[in-house]
C-alpha positions in Angstrom: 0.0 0.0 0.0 1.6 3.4 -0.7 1.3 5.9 1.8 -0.4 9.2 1.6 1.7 12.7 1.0 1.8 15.0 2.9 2.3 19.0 2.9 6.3 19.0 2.2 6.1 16.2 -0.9 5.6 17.4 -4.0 5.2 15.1 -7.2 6.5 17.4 -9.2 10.7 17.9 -9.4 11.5 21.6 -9.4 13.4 22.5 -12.6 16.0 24.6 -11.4 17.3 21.5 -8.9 20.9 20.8 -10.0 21.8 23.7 -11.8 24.5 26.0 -10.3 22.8 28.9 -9.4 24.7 31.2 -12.2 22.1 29.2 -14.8 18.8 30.2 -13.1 16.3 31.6 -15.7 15.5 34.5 -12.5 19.3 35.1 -11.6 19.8 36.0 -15.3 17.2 38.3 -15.2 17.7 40.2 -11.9 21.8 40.6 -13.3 20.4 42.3 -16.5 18.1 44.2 -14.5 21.2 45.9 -12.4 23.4 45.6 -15.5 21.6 49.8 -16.1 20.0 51.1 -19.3 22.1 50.7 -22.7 23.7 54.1 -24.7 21.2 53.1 -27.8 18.0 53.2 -25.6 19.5 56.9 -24.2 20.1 57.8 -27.5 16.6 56.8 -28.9 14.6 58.7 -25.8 16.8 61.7 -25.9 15.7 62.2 -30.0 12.3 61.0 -29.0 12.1 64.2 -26.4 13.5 66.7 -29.1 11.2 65.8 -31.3 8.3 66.6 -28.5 10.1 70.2 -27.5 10.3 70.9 -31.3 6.3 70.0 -31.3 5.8 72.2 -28.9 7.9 75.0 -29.0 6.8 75.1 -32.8 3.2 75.5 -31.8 4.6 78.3 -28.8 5.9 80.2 -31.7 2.8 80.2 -33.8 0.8 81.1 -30.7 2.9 84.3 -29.7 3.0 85.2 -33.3 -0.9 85.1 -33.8 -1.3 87.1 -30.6 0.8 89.4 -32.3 -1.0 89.8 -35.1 -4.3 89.9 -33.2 -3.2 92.8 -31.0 -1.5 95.0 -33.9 -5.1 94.3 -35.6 -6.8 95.1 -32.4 -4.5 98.8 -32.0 -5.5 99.8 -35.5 -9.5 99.0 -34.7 -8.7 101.6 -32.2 -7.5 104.0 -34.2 -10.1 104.0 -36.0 -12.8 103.7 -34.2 -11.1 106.8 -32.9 -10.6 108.9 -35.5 -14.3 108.1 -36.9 -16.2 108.9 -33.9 -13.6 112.6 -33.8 -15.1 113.0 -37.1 -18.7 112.4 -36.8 -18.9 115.0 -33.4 -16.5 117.6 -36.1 -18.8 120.3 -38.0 -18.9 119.3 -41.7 -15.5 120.6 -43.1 -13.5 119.9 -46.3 -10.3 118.5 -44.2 -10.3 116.1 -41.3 -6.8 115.8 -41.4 -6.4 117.0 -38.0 -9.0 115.1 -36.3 -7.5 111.5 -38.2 -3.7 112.5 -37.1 -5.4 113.0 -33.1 -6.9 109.5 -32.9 -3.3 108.2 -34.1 -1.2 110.6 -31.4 -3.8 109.3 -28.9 -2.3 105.9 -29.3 0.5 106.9 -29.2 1.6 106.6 -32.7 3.1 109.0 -34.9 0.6 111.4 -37.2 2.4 109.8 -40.3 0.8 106.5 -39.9 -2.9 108.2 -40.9 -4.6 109.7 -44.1 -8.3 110.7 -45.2 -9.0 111.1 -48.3 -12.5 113.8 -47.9 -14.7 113.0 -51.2 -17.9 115.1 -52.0 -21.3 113.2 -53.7 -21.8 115.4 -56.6 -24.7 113.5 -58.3 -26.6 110.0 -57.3 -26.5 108.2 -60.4 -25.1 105.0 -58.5 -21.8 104.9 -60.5 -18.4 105.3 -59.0 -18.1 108.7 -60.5 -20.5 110.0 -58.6 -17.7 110.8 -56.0 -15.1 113.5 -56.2 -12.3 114.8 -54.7 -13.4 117.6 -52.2 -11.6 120.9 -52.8 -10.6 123.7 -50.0 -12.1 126.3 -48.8 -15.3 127.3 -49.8 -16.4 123.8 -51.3 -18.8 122.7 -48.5 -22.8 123.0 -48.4 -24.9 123.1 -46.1 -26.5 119.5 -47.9 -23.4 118.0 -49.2 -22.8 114.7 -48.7 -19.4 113.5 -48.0 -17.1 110.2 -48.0 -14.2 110.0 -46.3 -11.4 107.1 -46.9 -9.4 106.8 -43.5 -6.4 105.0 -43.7 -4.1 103.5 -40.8 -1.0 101.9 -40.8 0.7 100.4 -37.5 3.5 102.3 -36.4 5.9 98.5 -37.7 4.0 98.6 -41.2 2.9 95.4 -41.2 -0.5 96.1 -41.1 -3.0 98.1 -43.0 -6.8 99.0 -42.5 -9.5 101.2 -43.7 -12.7 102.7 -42.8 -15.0 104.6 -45.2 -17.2 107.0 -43.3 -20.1 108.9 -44.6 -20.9 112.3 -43.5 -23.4 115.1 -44.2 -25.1 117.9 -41.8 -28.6 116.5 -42.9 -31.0 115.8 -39.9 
């Protein structure tokens, strides 16, 4: 009759039993683990975190440079808004010259980086030609009607806008 097992027999042979202990599957794993990281895996995370900062400092770039944009955009929408509202409280005159160059000093800017160009409506035909150049002194009515081209460049002169106002002393 054979006799039962008990806890500390095992039918099973463990496979590491005879072999030095230099040939263990897990001792040849634990000395690669302390054996450190190799120069090509170094080499290949180092270019794989350039490539990441050049990600992102490219889209850092592009950000500031929109900004830019948008606030130089933003500075001459001022200067306009500016220089049309001097004009509409101005009596009705053949030169606004003075009130454009006052929005652009009010910025800050120089009175070089503003124009208007004062046309008068001399008939109402609908064709361009309908509009021309208003002359000094004596060429304003009491009815005429007038458009003016203001012009504003930022003080850099990378930017460019216009407004085309419409004024006449009719209530």
């Amino acid at each position: 009759m054979t006799q039962p097992m008990t806890n500390n027999q095992s039918l099973e042979q463990p496979t590491d039993v005879g072999r030095p202990p230099t040939e263990c599957p897990s001792a040849r794993v634990s000395r690669r683990r302390d054996a450190g990281v190799s120069l090509p895996e170094i080499l290949v995370s180092i270019v794989l975190m350039g490539t990441l900062l050049a990600a992102v400092m490219s889209a850092v770039q592009m950000s500031v440079r929109s900004s830019s944009v948008a606030f130089a955009g933003a500075q001459l929408e001022t200067v306009l808004l500016n220089a049309s509202d001097r004009i509409n409280r101005a009596p009705q005159l053949c030169d606004y010259e003075a009130y454009v160059d006052a929005a652009a000093l009010a910025e800050g800017w120089p009175d070089t980086t503003t124009s208007v160009v004062v046309e008068k409506l001399v008939a109402n035909t609908g064709d361009p030609s309908d509009w021309q150049p208003q002359t000094c002194p004596a060429d304003v009515g009491p009815f005429d009607v007038q458009r003016l081209t203001v012009t504003a460049t930022n003080p850099a002169g990378t930017t460019t806008r216009t407004l085309t106002i419409v004024k006449s002393d009719v209530n």
